[in-house]
Structures are given as C-alpha cells and as structure tokens.
C-alpha positions as CSV (number, residue, x, y, z in Angstrom):
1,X,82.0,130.8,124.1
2,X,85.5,132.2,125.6
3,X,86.6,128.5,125.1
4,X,85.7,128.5,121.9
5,X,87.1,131.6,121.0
6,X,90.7,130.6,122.9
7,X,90.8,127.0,120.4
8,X,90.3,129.2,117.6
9,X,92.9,131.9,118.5
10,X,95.0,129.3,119.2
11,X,95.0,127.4,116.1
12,X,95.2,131.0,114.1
13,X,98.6,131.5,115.7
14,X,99.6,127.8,115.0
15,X,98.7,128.1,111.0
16,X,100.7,131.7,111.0
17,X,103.7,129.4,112.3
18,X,103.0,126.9,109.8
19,X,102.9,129.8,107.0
20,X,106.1,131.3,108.6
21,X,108.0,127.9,107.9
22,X,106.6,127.4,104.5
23,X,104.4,124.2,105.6
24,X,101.3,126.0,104.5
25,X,100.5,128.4,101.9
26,X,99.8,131.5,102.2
27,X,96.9,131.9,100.3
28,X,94.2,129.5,98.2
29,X,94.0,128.9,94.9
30,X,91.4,131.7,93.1
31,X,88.8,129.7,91.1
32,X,86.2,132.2,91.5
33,X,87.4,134.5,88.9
34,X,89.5,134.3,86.0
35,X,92.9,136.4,86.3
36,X,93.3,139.2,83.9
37,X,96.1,136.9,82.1
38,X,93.6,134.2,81.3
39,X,91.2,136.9,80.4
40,X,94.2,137.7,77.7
41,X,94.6,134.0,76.6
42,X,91.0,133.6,75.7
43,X,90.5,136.5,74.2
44,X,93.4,135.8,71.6
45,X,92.2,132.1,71.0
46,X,88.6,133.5,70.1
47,X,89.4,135.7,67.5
48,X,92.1,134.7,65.5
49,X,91.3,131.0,66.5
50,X,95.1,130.7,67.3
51,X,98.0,130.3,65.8
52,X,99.3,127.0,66.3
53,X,97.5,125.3,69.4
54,X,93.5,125.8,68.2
55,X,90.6,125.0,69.4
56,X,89.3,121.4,69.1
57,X,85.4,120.5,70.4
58,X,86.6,116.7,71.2
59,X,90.3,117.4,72.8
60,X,89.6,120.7,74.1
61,X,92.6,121.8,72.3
62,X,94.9,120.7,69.8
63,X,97.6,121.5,67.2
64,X,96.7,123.8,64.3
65,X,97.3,122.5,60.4
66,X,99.8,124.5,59.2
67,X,100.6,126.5,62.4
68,X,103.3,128.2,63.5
69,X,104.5,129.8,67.0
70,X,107.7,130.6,68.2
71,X,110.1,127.9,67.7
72,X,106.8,125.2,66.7
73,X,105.6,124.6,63.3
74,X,103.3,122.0,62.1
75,X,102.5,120.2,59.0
76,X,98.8,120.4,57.0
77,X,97.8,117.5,59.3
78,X,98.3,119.6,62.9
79,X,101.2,117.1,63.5
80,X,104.6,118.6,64.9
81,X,106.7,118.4,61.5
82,X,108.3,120.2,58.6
83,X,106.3,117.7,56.3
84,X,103.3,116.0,55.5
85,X,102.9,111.9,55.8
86,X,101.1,109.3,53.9
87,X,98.3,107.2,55.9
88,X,100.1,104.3,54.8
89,X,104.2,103.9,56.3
90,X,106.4,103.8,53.8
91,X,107.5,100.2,52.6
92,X,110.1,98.7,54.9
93,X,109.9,101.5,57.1
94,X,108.5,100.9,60.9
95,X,106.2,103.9,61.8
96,X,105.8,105.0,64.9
97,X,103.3,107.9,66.6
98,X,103.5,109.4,69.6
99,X,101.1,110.6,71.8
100,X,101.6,112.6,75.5
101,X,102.2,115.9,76.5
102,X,104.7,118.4,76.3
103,X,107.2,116.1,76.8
104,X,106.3,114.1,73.9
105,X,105.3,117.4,72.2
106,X,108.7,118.3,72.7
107,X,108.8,121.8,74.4
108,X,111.3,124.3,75.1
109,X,113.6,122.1,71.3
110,X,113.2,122.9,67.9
111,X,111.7,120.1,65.9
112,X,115.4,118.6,64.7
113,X,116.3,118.4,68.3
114,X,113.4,116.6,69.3
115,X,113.3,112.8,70.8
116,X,111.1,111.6,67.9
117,X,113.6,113.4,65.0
118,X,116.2,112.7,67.1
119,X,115.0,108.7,67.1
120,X,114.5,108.4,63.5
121,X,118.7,109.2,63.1
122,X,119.1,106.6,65.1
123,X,117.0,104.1,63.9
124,X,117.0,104.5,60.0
125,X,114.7,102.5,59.3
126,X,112.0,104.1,61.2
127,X,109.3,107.3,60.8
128,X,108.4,108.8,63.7
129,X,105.1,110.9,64.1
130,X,105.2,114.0,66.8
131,X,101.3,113.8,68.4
132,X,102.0,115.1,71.6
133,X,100.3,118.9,72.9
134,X,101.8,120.7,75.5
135,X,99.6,120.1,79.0
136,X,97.8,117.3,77.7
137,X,96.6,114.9,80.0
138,X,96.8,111.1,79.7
139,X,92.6,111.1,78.8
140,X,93.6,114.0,75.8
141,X,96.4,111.8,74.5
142,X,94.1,108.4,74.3
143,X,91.2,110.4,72.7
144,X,94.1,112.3,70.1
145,X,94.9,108.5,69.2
146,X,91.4,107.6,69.2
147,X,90.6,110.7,67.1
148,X,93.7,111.5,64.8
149,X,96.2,108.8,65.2
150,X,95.1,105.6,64.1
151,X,94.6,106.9,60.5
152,X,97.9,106.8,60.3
153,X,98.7,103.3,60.3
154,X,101.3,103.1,62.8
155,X,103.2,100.3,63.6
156,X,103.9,101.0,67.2
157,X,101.7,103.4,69.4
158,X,104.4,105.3,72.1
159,X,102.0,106.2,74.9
160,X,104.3,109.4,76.9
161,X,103.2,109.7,80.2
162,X,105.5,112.1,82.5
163,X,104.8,111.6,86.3
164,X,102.9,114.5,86.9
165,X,100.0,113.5,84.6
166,X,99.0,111.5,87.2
167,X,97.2,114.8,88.5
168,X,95.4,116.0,85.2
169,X,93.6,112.7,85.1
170,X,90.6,114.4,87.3
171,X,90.7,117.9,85.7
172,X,88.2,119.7,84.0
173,X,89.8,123.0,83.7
174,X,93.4,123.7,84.0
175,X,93.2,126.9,85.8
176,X,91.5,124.9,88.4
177,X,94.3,123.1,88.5
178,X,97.4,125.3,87.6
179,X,96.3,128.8,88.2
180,X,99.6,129.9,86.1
181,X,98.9,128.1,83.0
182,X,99.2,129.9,79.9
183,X,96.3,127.3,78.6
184,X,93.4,128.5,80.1
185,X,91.2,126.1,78.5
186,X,88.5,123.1,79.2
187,X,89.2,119.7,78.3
188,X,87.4,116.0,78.5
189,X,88.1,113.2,81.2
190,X,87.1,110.1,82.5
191,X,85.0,109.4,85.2
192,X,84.9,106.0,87.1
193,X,81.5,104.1,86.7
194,X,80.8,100.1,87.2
195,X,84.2,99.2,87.1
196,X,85.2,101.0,83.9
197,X,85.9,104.1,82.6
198,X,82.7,107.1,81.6
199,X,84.2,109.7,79.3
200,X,82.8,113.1,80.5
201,X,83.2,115.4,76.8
202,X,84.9,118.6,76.9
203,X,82.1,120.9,78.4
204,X,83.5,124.0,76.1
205,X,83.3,122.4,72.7
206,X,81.7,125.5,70.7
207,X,84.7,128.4,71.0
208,X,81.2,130.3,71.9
209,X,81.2,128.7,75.0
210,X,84.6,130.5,76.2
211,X,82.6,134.0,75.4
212,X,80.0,133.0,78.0
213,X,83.0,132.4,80.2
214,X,84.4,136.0,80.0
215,X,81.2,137.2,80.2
216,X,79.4,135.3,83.6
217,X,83.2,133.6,84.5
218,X,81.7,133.3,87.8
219,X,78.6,131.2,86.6
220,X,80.7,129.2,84.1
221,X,83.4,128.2,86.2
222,X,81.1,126.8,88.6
223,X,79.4,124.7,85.7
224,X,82.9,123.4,84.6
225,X,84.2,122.7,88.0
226,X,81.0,120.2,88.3
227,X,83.2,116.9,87.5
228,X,86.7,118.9,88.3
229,X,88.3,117.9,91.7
230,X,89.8,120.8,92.1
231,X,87.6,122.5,92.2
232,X,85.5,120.4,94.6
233,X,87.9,120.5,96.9
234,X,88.5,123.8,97.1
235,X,85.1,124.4,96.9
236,X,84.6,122.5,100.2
237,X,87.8,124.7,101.8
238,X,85.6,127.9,101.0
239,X,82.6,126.4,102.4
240,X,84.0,124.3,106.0
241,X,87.4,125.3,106.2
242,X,87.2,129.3,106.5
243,X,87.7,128.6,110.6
244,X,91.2,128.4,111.4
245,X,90.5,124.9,113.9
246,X,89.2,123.8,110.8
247,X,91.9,124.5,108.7
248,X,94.6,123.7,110.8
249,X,92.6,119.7,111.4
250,X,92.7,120.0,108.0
251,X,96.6,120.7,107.5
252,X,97.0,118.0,110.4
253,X,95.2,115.2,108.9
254,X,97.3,115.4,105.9
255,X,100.5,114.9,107.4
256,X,99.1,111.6,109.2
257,X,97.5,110.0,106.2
258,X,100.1,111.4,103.5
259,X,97.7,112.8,101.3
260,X,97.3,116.5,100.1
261,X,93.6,116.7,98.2
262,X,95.2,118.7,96.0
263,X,98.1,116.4,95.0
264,X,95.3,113.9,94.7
265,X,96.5,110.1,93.8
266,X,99.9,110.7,95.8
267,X,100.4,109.8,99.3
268,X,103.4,110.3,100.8
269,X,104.7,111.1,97.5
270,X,104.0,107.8,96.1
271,X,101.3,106.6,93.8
272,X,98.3,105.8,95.8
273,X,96.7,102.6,94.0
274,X,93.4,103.3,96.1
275,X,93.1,107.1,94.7
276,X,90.6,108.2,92.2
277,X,93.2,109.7,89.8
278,X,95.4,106.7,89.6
279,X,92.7,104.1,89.3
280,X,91.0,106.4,86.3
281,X,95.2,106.6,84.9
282,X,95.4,103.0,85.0
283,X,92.0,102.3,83.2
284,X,93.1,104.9,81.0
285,X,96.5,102.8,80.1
286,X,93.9,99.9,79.4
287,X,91.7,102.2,76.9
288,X,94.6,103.0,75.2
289,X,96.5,99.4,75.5
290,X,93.2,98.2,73.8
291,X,92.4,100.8,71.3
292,X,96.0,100.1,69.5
293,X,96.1,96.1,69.6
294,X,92.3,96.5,68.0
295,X,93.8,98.7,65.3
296,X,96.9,97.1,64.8
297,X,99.2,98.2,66.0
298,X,102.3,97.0,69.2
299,X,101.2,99.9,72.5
300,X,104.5,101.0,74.1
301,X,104.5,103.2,77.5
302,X,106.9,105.4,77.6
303,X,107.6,106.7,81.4
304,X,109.1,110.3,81.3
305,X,110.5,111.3,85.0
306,X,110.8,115.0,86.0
307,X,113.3,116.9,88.0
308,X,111.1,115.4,91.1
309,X,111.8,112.0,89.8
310,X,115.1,112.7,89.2
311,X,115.4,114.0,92.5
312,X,114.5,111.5,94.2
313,X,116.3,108.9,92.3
314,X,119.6,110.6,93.4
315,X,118.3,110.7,97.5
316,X,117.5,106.6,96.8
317,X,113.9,107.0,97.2
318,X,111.4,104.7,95.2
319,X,110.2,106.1,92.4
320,X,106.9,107.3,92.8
321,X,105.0,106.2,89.8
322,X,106.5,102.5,90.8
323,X,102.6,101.2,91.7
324,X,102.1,101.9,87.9
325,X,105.1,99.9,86.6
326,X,104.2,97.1,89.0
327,X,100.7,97.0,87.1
328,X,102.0,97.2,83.5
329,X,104.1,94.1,84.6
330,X,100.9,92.6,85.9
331,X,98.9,93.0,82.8
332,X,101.9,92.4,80.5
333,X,102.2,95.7,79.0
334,X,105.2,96.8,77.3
335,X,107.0,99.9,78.7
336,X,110.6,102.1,79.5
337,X,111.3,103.5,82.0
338,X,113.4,106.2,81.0
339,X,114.9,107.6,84.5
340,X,117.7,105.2,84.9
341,X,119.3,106.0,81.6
342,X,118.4,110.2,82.0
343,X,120.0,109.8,85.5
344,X,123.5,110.0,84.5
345,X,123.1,113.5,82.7
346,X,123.6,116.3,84.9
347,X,120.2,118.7,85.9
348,X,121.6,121.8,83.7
349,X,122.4,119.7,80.9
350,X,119.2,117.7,81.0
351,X,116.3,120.1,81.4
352,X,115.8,123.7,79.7
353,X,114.5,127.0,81.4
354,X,111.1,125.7,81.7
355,X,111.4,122.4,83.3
356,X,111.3,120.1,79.6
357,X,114.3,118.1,78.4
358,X,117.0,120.2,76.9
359,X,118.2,118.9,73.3
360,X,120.5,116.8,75.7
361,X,117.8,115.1,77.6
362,X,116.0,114.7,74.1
363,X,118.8,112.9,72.8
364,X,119.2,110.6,75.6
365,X,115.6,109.5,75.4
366,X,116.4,108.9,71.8
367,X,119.1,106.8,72.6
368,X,117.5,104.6,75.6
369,X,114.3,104.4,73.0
370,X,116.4,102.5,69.9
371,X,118.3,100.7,72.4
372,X,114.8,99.2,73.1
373,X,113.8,98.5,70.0
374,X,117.2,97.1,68.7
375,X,116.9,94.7,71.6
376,X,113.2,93.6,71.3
377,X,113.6,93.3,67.7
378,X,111.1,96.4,67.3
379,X,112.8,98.1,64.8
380,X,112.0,96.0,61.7
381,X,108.7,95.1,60.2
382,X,109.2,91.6,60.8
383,X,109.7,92.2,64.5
384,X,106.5,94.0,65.1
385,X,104.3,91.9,63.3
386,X,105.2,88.8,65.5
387,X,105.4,90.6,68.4
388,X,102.0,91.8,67.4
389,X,100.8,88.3,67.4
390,X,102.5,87.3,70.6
391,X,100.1,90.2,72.5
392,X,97.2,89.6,70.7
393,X,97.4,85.8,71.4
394,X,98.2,86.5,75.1
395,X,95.3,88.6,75.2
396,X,93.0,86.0,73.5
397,X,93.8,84.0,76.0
398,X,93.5,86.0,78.7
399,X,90.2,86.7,78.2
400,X,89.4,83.1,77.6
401,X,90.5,82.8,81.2
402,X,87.8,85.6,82.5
C-alpha cells in the first residue's frame, strides 16, 4: 500500500511539472454541464428562432432567408448575398456554388469583400453562390449540397475544406468539442460501417429538443455525446484517468505514438490515414465527389490552410493535410491547394481578429482561384461541359475495372 501510495505521489508531482511548463492542461474540458454562455445562446435561438443562422432539423443549423446579423445578410433563399438567383445560371455565364465553413462563409468580410464576390470581378463571366456556414463541418457542407445546392444548377461544385475540419468530422455537439463556441448546437455526421459511410441525423432536429437540453442538460448531453468522440473520450478520462499514474501513462503514451485523442486523426501533426476522422473525411470527399458528377456538375476541392498551416509552411514542415492531397491525386479529383499562393501575404495582412482571411487573404484566394480556371479552361461553358465528360468517362471506366 505505501508503494502504491509513493507511485502515485510521484506521478502527481510529475503532471504539476508538466502543467508548470504548459505540456499539460490545467484542467478538462466541462461536458457535464452547459456554461451559463451556452445557456444564453440557446435561449436566444429558441425564441426568436434567430436572426440569421436558424435552426435547420437536417443540418443542425443553417442560414436564415432574409437574415441579417452584424456585417451578414442573406438573400430569400438563406444564401450569403444582396440578391436572389434563378435555378437556372444565366446563359453564357459559368455558375459556381460553394459549400464549407466559415471560411467559405466568409467571416470576419463584408459580402463585397468576400472570395466568391471577389471571384466573380475577376472572372466576368462567372456567378458565384456563397453556401458556406460558419463551423460547419465537412459532413454539414455535403448534406447543405445534398439538400439546398444542387437546385441550383451549378456548373462547378467548390468543396472548402480548411485543415481543421478534419476534427469536426466525429462531432456530435460542438461544445463537446469547442467549449468556447458561440454555436452551441447539435449537428449530423457520418459513422463508418462496411466500408462506407452511415449518416447518423442531427439528434436535435425539433428546436423542442434544445428545451429538454436546458432543462435535464445533464441527461441530454449524455444522449448526444452517444456517437460524439469527444465526448467518449473524455468520458473515459472521468471514468479511468482520475488517478494521477493514470493520467500521467496517459500524457506519456501520447508523446510516443504522436496522437492526442482529442486532436483525433493527427499524429504528430500530420494527417493520420489510419484514424477514424480522416478515413470518415475522405469518404466524405467521395460522397460529395459523387453527389455533383451524378447531378451534373465538375466537383472542385478547395484546400483552405490556417495560421497553423501557414506556420508551418514558413518552418519547411510538410503540410499536414498532405495524406489528403496524396488521395485526391489517387482517385483523380480535382483540387487547389491554396497555401502556396496565401504564403507570400504577410500574417497581419492575411487574417482578421478572429483567425478568418482578411479582405486581403480573400482577395488572394480569388486570385489563385481564376488563375485555375483560366488555366483549366473552367471558366467558360464549353470548358466545363468537356471536362465534365472527361470525369464522368474516367469514372465509367473505373468502375468497369472494379
């Protein structure tokens, strides 16, 4: 027993050195409760229903019609514009919708300084639809296609996908996830299963549903943290690492395998290929790759890097998310990279307060993006239609090949 009782005192004073240094946090994330701030976030999306991200029972959330917030307006059809659009693209105009998160959503810029306005300058001849929703996930931007998108008739499909997305891929509820989100709300995702992909539906699709929350949060959380791995994981801290030997094994495994449960699909701060969350990204990419050839229209990927990315790009590390690139070239997906030509901007001039692209940074991305399409012929109607049937007729016959 005094054994015992010296290994755990000992590795107690080894994690209060490791919290000293800023190798281990102080403290766990709090799923058991919701903070009075998320209390305060649901509360004014049940009554008023929001003013311009609402409620949606398939997305979890979504842009309102007609809202307005801040700096963001949309138009009737809950699309970031000043305007409404046709279902059909305007004759010898290529249209092209976006889909991705806030960084397709274009946060922290008014609408006119945008990438997608920013774009259409550029390339007169193109329209260019704004579906992206701040903290989406890359399962959220599929089903916002699969949902909303299509209707629209776009010629090309521009799939935004910042690095970090990587991690929302296996979340339930963002609180589980981001404690300090100011969208304290439930959302759909995609579970592995045979080989493919099982879509797990927003478990809050009534707005009734986040009364119950405030109610019994305690109850509900653990309900909505069933498929989360979040909250699994921390779920398991609670339960078998409350002993400091524990914890510190814990803290000491991940520095030898490279992989932090709650970074989960990293290792080593690289994509891990063999992790749940990038093998449910990449059939996610597939989903979506799919879903726009079988509805006409050319998928693009469009790779947004961070200030991590950008920080390591300047040290002359790999960049992390280079696992993913190596598999669009495998399956023959189109795709930019947008780091190299964001690079050259300086950090102050490239992002705003809140981590986003600045109107600078927006601009660039505009720039690299017609510099794509002017070189693959993308940005005439012409162009996309035989490129269409190039990818189609490659995909024919790769599944002939199966």
């Amino acid at each position: 027993m005094l054994a015992y009782g010296l290994v755990e005192l000992t590795s107690w004073a080894g994690l209060q050195v490791l919290r000293r240094t800023g190798r281990l946090s102080a403290q766990t994330r709090n799923v058991r409760a919701l903070t009075p701030a998320h209390r305060a976030r649901i509360e004014s999306w049940i009554e008023p229903g929001g003013i311009y991200f609402t409620h949606s029972p398939v997305l979890g959330w979504t842009i309102k019609p007609n809202g307005q917030a801040h700096i963001y307006r949309s138009n009737a059809q809950g699309i970031r514009a000043d305007r409404d659009y046709t279902l059909d693209p305007p004759v010898g105009i290529v249209r092209l919708a976006s889909f991705g998160d806030s960084f397709t959503h274009g946060a922290e810029v008014h609408v006119e300084d945008s990438w997608q306005r920013r774009l259409e300058a550029l390339v007169p001849t193109s329209e260019v639809l704004n579906f992206g929703v701040d903290a989406y996930g890359p399962d959220q931007s599929v089903l916002r296609y699969v949902e909303d998108g299509h209707r629209f008739r776009p010629h090309l499909v521009l799939i935004g996908f910042m690095s970090e997305n990587l991690l929302r891929a296996v979340n339930v509820f963002r609180p589980f996830y981001e404690p300090g989100t100011g969208a304290p709300f439930a959302k759909p995702r995609f579970v592995l299963e045979r080989g493919g992909l099982r879509l797990i539906p927003n478990p809050l699709p009534e707005v009734a549903g986040y009364r119950a929350l405030l109610d019994d949060s305690e109850a509900t959380l653990q309900a909505l943290g069933r498929y989360d791995h979040y909250y699994q994981v921390l779920d398991r801290y609670r339960a078998g690492l409350r002993l400091p030997s524990l914890t510190l094994l814990g803290r000491v495994m991940q520095e030898v395998t490279g992989r932090d449960p709650l970074a989960p699909g990293l290792r080593h701060g690289m994509y891990d290929t063999t992790a749940e969350a990038y093998r449910v990204t990449a059939l996610i990419f597939e989903r979506f790759h799919e879903a726009a050839l079988d509805h006409g229209s050319l998928p693009i990927v469009l790779l947004f890097p961070n200030r991590t990315d950008l920080g390591r790009y300047r040290q002359g590390l790999p960049r992390r998310y280079q696992p993913l690139m190596d598999e669009f070239e495998r399956r023959g997906y189109a795709y930019v990279d947008l780091l190299d030509g964001l690079a050259g901007l300086y950090p102050d001039s490239l992002f705003a307060e809140g981590g986003h692209y600045a109107p600078l940074g927006n601009g660039r991305v505009a720039e690299v993006i017609s510099e794509y399409l002017e070189s693959h012929g993308l940005d005439s109607e012409p162009g996309v239609a035989g490129r269409l049937a190039e990818v189609r007729a490659l995909r024919t016959h790769a599944l002939g090949m199966r």
